[in-house]
VEXPA-983895 format. One record per residue (C-alpha): chain; residue in one letter; x, y, z; residue number from 1. Coordinates in Angstrom, 2 decimals, padded with zeros to 5 digits. Last residue first. Layout:
+-------+------+---------+---------+---------+------+
| chain | resn |       x |       y |       z | resi |
+-------+------+---------+---------+---------+------+
|     A |    a |       X |       Y |       Z |  NUM |
...
+-------+------+---------+---------+---------+------+
//
This chain:
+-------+------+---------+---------+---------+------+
| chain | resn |       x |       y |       z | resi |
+-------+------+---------+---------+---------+------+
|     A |    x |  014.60 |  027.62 | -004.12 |  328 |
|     A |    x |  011.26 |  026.06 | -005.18 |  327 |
|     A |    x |  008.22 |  027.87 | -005.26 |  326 |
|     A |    x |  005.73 |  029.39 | -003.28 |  325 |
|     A |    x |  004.61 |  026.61 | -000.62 |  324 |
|     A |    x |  005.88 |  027.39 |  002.67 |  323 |
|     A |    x |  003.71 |  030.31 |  003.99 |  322 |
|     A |    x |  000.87 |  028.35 |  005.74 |  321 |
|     A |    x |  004.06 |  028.27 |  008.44 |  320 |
|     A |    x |  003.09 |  031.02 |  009.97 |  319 |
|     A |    x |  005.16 |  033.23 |  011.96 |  318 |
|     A |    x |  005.59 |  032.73 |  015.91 |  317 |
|     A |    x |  008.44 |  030.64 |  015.82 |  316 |
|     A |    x |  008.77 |  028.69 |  018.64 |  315 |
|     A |    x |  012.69 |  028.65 |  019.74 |  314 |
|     A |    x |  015.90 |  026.74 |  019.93 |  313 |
|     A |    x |  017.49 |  027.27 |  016.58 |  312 |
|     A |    x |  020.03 |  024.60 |  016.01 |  311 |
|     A |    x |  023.83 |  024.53 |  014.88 |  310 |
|     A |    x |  026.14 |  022.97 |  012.45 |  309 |
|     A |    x |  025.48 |  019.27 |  012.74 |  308 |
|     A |    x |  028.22 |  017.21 |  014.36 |  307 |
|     A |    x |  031.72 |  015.67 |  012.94 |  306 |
|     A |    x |  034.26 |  015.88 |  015.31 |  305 |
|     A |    x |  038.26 |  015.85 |  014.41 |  304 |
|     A |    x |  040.95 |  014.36 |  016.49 |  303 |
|     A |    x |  044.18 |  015.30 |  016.24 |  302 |
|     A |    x |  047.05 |  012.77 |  017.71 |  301 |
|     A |    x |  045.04 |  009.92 |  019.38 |  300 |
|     A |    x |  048.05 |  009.30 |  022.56 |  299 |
|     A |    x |  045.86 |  010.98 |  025.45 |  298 |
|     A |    x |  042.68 |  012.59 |  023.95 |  297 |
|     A |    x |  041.14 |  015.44 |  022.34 |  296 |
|     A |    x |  037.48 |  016.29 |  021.08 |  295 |
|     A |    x |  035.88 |  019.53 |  019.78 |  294 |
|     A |    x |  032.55 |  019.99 |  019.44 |  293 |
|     A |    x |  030.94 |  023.39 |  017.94 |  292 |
|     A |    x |  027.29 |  024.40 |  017.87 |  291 |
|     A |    x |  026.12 |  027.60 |  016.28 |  290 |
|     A |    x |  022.95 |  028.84 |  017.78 |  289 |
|     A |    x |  019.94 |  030.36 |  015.03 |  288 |
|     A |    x |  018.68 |  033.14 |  016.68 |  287 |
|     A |    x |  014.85 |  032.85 |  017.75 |  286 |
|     A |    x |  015.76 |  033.25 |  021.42 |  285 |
|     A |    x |  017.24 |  036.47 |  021.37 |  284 |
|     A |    x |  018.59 |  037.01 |  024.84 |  283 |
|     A |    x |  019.70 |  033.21 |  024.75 |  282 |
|     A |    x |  018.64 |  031.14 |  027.71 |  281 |
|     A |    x |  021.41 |  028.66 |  028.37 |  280 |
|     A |    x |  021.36 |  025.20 |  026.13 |  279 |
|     A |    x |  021.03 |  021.80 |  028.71 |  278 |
|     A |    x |  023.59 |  019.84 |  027.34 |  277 |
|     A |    x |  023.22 |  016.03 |  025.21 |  276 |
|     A |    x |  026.33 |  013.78 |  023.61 |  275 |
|     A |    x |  025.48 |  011.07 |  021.43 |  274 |
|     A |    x |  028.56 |  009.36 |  020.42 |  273 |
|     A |    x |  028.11 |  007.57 |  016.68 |  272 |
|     A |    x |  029.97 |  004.68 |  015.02 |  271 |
|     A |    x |  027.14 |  002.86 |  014.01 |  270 |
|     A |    x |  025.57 |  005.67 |  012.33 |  269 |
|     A |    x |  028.89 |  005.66 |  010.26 |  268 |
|     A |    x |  028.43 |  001.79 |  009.75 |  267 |
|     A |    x |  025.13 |  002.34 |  007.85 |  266 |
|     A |    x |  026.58 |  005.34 |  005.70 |  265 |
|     A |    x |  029.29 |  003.04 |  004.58 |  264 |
|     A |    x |  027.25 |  000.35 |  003.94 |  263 |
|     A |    x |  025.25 |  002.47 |  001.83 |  262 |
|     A |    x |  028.35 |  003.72 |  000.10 |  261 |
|     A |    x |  028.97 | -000.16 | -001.07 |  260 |
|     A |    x |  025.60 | -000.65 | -002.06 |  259 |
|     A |    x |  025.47 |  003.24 | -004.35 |  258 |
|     A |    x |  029.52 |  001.75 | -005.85 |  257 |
|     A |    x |  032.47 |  003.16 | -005.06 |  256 |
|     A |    x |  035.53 |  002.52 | -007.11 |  255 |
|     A |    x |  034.20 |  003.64 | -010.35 |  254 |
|     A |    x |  032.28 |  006.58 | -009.02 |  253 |
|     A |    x |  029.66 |  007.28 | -006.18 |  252 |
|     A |    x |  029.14 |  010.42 | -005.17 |  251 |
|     A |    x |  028.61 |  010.76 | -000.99 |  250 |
|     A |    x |  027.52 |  013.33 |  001.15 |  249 |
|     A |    x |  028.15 |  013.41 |  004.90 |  248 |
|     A |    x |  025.81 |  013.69 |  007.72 |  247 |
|     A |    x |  026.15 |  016.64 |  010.65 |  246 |
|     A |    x |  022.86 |  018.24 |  009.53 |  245 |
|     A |    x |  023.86 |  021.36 |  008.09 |  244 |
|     A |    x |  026.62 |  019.71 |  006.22 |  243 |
|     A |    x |  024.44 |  017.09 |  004.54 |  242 |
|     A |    x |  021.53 |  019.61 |  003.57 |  241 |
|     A |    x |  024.32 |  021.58 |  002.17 |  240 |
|     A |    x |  025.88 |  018.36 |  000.32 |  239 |
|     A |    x |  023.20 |  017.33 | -001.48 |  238 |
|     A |    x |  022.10 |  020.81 | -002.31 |  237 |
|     A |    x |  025.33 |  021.94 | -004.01 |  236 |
|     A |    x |  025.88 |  018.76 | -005.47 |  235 |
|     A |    x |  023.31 |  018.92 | -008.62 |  234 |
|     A |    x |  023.44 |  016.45 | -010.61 |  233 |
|     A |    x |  022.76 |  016.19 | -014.72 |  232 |
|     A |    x |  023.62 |  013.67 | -017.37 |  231 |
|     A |    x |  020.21 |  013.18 | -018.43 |  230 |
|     A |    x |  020.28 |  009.59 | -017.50 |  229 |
|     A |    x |  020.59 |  011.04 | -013.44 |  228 |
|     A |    x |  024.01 |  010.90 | -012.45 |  227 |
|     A |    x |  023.65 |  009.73 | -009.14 |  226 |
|     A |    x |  024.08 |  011.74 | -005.47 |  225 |
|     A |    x |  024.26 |  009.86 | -002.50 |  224 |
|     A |    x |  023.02 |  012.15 |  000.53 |  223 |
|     A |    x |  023.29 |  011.63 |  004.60 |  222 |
|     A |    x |  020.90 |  013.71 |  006.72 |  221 |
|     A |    x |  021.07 |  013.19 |  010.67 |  220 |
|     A |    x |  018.09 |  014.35 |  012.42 |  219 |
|     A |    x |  017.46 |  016.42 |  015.68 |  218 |
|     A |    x |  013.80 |  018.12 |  014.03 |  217 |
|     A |    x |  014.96 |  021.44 |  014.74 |  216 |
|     A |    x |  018.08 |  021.00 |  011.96 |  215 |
|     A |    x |  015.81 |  019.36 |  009.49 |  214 |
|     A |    x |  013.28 |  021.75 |  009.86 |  213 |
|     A |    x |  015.55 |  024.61 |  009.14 |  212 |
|     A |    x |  016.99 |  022.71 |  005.84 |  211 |
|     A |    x |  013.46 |  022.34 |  004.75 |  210 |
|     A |    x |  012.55 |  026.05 |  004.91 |  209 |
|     A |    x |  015.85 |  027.01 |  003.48 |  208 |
|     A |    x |  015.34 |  024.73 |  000.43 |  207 |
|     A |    x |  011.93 |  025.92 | -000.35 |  206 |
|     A |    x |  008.99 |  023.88 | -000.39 |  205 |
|     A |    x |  006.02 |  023.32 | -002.82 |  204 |
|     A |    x |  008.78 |  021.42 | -004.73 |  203 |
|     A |    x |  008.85 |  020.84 | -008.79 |  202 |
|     A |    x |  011.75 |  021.99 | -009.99 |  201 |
|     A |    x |  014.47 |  020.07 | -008.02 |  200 |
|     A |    x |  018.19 |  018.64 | -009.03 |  199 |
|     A |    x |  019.74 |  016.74 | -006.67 |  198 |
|     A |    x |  020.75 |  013.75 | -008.77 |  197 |
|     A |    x |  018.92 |  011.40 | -005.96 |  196 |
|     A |    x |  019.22 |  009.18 | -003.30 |  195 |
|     A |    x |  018.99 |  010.83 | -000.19 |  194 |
|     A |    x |  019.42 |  009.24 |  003.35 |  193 |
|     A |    x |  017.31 |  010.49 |  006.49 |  192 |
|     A |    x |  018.52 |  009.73 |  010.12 |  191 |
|     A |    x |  016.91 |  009.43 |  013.84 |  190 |
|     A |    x |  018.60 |  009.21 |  017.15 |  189 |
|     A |    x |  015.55 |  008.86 |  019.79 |  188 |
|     A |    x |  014.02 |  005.69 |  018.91 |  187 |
|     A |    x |  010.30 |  004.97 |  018.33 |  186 |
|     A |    x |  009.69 |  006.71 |  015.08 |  185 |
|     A |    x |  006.19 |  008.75 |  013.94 |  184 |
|     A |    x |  007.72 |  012.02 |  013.94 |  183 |
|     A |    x |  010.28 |  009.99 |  011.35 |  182 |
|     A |    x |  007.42 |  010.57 |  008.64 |  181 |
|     A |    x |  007.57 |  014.28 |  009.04 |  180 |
|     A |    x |  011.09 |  014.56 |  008.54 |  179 |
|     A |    x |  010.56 |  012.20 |  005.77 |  178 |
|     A |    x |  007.52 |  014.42 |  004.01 |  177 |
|     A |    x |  009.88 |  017.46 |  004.46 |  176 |
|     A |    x |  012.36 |  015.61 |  002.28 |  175 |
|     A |    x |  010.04 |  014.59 | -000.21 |  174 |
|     A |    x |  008.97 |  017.90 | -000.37 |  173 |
|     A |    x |  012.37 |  019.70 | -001.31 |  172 |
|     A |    x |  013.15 |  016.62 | -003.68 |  171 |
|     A |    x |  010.28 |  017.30 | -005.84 |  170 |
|     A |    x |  011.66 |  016.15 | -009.31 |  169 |
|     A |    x |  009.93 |  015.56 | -012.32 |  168 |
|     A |    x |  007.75 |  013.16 | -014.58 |  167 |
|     A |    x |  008.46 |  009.60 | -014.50 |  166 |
|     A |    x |  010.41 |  006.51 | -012.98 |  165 |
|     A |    x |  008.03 |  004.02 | -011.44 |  164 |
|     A |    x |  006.38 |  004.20 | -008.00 |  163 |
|     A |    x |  005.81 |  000.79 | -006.01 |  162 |
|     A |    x |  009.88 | -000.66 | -007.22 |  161 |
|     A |    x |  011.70 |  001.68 | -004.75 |  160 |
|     A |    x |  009.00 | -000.51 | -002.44 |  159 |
|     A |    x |  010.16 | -003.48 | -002.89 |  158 |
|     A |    x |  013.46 | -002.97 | -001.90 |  157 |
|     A |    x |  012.41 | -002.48 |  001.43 |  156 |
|     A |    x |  010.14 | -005.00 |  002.04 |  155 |
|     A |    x |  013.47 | -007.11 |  000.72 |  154 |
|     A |    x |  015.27 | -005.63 |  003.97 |  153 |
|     A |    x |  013.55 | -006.42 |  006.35 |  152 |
|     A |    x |  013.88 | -004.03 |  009.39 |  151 |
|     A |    x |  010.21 | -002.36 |  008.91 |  150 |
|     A |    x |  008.19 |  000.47 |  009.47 |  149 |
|     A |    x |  004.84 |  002.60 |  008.84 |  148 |
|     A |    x |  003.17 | -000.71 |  008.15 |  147 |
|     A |    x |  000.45 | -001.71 |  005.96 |  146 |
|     A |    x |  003.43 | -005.03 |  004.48 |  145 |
|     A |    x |  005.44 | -001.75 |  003.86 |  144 |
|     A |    x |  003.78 |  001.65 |  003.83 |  143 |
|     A |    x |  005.15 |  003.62 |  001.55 |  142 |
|     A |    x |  005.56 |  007.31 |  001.74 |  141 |
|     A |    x |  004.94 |  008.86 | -001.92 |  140 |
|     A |    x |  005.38 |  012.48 | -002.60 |  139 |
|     A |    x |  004.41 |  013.34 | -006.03 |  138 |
|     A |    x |  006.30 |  015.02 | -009.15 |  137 |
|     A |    x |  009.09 |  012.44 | -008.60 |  136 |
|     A |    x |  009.05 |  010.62 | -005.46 |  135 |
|     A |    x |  009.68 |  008.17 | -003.00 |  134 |
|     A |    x |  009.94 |  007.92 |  000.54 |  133 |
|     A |    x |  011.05 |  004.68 |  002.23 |  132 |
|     A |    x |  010.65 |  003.29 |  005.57 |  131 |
|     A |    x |  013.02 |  002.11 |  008.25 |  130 |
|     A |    x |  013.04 |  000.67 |  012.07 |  129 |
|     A |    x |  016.36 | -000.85 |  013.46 |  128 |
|     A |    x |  016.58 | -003.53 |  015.86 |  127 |
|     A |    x |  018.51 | -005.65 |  013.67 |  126 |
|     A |    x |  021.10 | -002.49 |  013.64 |  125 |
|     A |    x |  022.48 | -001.63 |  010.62 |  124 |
|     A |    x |  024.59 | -003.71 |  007.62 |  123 |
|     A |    x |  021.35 | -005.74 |  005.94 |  122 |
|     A |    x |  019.33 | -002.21 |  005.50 |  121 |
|     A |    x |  021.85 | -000.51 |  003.83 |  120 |
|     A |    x |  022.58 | -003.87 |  001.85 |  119 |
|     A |    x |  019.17 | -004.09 |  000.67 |  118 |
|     A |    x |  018.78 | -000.19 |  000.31 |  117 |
|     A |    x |  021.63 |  000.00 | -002.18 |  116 |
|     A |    x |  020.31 | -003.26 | -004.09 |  115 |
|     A |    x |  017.16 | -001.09 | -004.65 |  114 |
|     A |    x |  018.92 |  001.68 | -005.76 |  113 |
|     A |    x |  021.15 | -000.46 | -008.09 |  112 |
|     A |    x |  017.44 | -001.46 | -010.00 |  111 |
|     A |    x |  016.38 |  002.47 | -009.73 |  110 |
|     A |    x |  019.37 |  003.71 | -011.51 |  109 |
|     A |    x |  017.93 |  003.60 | -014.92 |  108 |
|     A |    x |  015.02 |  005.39 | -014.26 |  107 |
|     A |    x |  016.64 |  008.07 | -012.86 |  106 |
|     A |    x |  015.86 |  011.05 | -015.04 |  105 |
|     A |    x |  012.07 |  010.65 | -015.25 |  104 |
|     A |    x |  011.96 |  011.44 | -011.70 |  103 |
|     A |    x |  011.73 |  008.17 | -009.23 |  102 |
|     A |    x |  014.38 |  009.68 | -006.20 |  101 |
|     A |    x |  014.57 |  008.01 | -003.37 |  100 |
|     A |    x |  014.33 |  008.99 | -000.12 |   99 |
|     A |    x |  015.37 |  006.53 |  002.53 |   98 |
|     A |    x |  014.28 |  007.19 |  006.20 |   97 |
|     A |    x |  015.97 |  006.12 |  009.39 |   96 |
|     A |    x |  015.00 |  005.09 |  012.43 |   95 |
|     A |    x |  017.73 |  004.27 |  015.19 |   94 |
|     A |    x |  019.02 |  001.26 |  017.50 |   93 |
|     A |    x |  021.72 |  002.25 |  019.58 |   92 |
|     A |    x |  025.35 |  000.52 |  018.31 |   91 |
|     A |    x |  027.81 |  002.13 |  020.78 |   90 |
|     A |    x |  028.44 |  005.72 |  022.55 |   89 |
|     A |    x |  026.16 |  007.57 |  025.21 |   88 |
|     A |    x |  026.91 |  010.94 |  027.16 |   87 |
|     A |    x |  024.47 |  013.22 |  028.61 |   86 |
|     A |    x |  024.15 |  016.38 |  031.11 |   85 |
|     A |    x |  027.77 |  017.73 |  028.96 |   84 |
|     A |    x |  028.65 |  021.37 |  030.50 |   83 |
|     A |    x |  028.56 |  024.02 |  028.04 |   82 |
|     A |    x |  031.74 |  026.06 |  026.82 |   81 |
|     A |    x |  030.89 |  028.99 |  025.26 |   80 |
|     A |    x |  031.27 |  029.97 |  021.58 |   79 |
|     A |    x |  028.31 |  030.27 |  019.96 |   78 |
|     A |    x |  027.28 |  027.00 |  021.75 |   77 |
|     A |    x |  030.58 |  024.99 |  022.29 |   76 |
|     A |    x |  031.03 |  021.04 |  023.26 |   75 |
|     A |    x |  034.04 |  019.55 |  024.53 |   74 |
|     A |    x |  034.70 |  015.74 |  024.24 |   73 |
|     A |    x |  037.46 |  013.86 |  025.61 |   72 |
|     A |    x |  035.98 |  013.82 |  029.02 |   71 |
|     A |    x |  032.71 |  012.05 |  028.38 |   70 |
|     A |    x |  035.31 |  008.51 |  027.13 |   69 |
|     A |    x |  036.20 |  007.11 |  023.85 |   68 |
|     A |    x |  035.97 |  003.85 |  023.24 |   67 |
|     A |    x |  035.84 |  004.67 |  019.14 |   66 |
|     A |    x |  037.68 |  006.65 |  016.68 |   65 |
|     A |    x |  036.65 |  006.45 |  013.03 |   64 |
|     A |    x |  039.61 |  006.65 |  010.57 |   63 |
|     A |    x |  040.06 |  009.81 |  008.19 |   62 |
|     A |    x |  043.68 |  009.76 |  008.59 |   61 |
|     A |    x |  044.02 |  012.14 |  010.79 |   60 |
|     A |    x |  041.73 |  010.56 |  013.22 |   59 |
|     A |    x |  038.08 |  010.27 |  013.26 |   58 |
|     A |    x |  035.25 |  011.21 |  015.37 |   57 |
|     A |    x |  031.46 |  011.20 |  014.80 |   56 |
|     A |    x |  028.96 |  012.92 |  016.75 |   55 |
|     A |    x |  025.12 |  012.96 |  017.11 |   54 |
|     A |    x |  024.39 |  016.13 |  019.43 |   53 |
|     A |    x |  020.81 |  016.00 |  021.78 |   52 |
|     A |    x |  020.17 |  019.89 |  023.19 |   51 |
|     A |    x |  018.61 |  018.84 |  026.00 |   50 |
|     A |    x |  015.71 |  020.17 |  028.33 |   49 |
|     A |    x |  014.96 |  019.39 |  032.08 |   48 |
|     A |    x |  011.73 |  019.80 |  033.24 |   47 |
|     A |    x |  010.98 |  019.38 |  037.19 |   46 |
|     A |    x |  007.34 |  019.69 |  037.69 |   45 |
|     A |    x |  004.99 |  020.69 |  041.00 |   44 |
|     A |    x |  000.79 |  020.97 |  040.53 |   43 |
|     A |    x | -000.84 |  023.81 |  043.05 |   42 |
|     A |    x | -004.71 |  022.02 |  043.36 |   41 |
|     A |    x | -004.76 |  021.24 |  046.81 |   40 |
|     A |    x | -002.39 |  018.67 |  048.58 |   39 |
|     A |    x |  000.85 |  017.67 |  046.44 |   38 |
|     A |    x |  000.31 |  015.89 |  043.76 |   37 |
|     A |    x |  002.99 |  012.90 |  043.32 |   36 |
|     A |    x |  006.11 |  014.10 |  041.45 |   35 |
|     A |    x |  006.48 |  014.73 |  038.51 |   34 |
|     A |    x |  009.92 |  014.58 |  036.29 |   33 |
|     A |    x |  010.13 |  015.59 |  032.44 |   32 |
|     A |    x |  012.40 |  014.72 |  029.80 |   31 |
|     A |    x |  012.99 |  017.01 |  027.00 |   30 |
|     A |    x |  015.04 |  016.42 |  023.85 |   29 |
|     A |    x |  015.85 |  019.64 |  021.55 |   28 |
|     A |    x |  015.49 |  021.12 |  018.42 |   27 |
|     A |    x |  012.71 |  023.43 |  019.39 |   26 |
|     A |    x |  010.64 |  020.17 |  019.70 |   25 |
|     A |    x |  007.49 |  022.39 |  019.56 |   24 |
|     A |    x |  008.88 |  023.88 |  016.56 |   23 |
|     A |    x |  009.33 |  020.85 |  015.43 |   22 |
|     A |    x |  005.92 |  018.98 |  015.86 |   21 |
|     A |    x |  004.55 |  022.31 |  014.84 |   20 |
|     A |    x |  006.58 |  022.84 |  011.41 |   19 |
|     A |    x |  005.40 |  018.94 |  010.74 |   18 |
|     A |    x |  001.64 |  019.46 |  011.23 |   17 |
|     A |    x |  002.11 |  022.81 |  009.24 |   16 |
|     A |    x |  004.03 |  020.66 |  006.40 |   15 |
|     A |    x |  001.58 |  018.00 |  006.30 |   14 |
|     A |    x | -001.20 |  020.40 |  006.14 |   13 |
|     A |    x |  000.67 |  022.48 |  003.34 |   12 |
|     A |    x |  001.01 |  019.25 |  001.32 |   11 |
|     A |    x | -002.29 |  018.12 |  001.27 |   10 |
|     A |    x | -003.40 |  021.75 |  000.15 |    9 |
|     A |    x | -000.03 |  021.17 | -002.42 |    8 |
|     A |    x | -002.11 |  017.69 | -004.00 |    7 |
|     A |    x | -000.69 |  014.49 | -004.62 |    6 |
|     A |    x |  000.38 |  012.93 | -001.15 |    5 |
|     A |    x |  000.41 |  009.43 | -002.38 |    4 |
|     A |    x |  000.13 |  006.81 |  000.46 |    3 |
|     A |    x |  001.02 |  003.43 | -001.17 |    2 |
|     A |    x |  000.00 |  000.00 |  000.00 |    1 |
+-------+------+---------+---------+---------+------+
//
């Protein structure tokens, strides 16, 4: 079964129901304490909120550093040192959606995409939930076997098959649609992977509009761009929506193959800290923060730390009925 969001009204509810699960999420993690009621009606809460940072290390070389301990890692918001309220490191289950792209231009590719899934799917966590997004001038999120989920692998597959190549490319959307889709998830870290040439000229969304949800929403966005059969990619996008997030972007060439890069991706989430702080009341709260982590430790030579960019911790009070006047 296929749910086909076809028309832009459809789209702008999505989109609102999305920008107010964010917004509300402010781009960060909140666990809450109460107590038993005290007598009379007064009510007494303890809320504690986290800014949640997915974080990759490697050495000089480029190789992944693990076993790591809390005190190796400092973290910076626009430019002070926070204290860390939460460490983790190992294999954590995660959910992750794949976003595939069925315009006209990548019909060819579609039979390696599915093989790319397979093995993405077949090198994570067995505990890990995934669903696919495709699209081309529509927004498809399948539901596999009439579930929102699933850590089989041929389900998986199956579904880059549901939608056939045609028509454009609304990459914008179909990225909203994910971020929306992974609202739904059980588990805490969450990722989206691209596969697509990048382009876009059919979106209701805007680039910046997507990329700002992306960063409240806490998730990870790794892109593999193909050469679409018109001889066309775009790696600007790929890799902004990469960099902003703390993911990488990959383009496979004779050496690297769309299943072996999958792998890649699947052991990089893997390979992830999670650290957490408690962000200190900004005097403009609507600012966008910049986030910095930097990591040392005895006998590792320089270290380098690979987390998103930043976060903006606030509601925003405009509208987001807006989104929907053209691409970027």
């Amino acid at each position: 079964m296929t749910l086909i969001i076809r028309t832009q009204s459809y789209r702008r509810i999505c989109y609102c129901c999305l920008f107010t699960a964010a917004l509300l999420g402010a781009g960060r993690a909140s666990f809450a304490q109460s107590p038993a009621a005290p007598p009379a009606s007064s009510a007494i809460s303890v809320q504690t909120e986290l800014v949640v940072l997915p974080v990759n290390v490697t050495d000089a070389k480029g190789n992944a550093v693990l076993g790591l301990r809390e005190e190796s890692f400092r973290v910076y918001e626009d430019g002070r040192l926070q204290r860390i309220a939460m460490f983790q490191q190992g294999d954590t289950p995660i959910t992750v959606g794949l976003i595939v792209d069925h315009s006209r231009s990548m019909g060819s590719q579609l039979p390696e995409v599915a093989d790319a899934v397979s093995s993405f799917a077949r090198s994570g966590n067995a505990h890990d939930e995934m669903f696919v997004v495709d699209f081309n001038d529509d927004v498809s999120v399948e539901l596999l076997n009439g579930k929102p989920f699933t850590d089989d692998p041929k389900e998986l597959a199956k579904a880059v098959f549901s939608v056939r190549a045609r028509g454009r490319t609304a990459l914008y959307d179909a990225v909203a649609e994910g971020l929306l889709h992974l609202q739904l998830g059980h588990y805490e870290r969450k990722a989206l992977i691209i596969i697509s040439d990048g382009g876009d000229n059919a979106s209701v969304q805007k680039l910046s509009q997507v990329l700002e949800l992306a960063q409240k929403s806490q998730v990870v966005i790794y892109s593999v761009g193909l050469i679409g059969d018109d001889g066309e990619v775009d790696p600007g996008v790929l890799r902004r929506f990469a960099k902003a997030t703390g993911g990488v972007a990959y383009f496979p060439d004779s050496k690297n193959t769309v299943a072996s890069i999958s792998t890649q991706i699947a052991r990089d989430l893997r390979e992830q800290y999670t650290l957490g702080f408690a962000p200190e009341k900004a005097n403009n709260a609507h600012a966008f923060r910049k986030i910095e982590v930097k990591v040392s430790a005895p006998g590792q030579g320089k270290l380098h730390a690979r987390t998103r960019s930043g976060y903006s911790a606030a509601e925003d009070k405009a509208s987001p009925s807006a989104a929907g006047k053209g691409a970027e």
